[in-house]
C-alpha positions as CSV (number, residue, x, y, z in Angstrom):
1,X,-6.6,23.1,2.1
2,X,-3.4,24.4,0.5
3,X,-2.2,24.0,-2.7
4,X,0.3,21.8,-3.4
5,X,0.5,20.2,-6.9
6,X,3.1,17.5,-5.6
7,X,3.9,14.5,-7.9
8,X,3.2,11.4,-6.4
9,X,3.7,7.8,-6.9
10,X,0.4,6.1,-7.1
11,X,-1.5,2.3,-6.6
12,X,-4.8,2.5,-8.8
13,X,-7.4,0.0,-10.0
14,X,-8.7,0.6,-13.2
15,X,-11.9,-1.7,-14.0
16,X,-12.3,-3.2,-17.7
17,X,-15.0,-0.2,-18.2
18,X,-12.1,2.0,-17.8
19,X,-12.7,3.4,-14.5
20,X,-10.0,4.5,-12.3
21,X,-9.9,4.4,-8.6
22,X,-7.1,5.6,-6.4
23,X,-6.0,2.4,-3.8
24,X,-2.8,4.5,-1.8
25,X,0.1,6.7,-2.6
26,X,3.7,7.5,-1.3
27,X,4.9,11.3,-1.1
28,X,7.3,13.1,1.1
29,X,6.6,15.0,4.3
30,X,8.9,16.7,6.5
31,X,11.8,15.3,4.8
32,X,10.8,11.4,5.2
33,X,8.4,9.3,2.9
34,X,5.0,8.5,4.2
35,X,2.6,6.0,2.2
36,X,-1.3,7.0,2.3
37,X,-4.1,4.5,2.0
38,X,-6.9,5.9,0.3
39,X,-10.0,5.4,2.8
40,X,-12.8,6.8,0.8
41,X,-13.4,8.8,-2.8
42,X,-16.4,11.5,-2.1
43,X,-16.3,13.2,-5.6
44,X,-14.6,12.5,-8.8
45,X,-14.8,15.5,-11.5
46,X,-13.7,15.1,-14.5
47,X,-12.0,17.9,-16.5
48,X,-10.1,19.1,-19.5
49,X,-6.6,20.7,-18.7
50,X,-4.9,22.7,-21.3
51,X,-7.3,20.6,-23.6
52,X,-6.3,16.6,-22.1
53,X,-8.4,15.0,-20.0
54,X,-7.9,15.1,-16.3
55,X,-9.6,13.1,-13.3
56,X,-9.9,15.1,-9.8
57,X,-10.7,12.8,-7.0
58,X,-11.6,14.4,-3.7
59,X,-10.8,11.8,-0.9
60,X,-10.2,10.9,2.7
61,X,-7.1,9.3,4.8
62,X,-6.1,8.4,8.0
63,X,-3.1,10.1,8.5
64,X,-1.1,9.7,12.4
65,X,-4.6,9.1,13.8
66,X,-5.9,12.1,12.2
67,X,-8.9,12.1,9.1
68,X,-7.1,14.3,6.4
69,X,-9.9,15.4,2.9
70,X,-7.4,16.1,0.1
71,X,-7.4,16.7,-3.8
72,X,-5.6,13.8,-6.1
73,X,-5.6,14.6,-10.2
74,X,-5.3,12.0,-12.6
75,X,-3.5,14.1,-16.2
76,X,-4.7,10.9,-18.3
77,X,-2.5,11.9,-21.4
78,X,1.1,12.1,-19.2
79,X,-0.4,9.7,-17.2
80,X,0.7,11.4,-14.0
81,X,-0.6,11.5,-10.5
82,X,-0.5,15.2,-8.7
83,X,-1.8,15.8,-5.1
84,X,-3.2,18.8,-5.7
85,X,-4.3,19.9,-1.9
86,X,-3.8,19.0,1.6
């Protein structure tokens, strides 16, 4: 996987316990917007960066017929979505 730290628009659910699960995203690849649907979460880690709280999700897509694993991180005090590795 490569490091990519892109910002990226993001669809969530959060449940009324406060938990937050990725549902798709839209980022740019070779210069044309692609949308991804999130197939499956296999590890969520949470973390503190520079002292806020951050979510890391390790998923799976189905990408032009190919299964793609890839890092998404929640920054829950800028509220911002990164995809972190491809």
């Amino acid at each position: 996987m490569k490091l990519l730290n892109k910002q990226i628009d993001m669809i969530s659910w959060t449940s009324k316990e406060g938990i937050v699960t990725p549902v798709r995203f839209r980022m740019e690849e070779s210069g044309e917007t692609v949308v991804v649907k999130v197939t499956r979460v296999l590890r969520i880690d949470k973390t503190l960066m520079g002292g806020a709280p951050t979510l890391c999700f390790r998923c799976t897509s189905v990408l032009h017929g190919t299964e793609r694993i890839y890092e998404l991180t929640y920054h829950s005090a800028t509220q911002q979505w990164l995809l972190k590795k491809a």
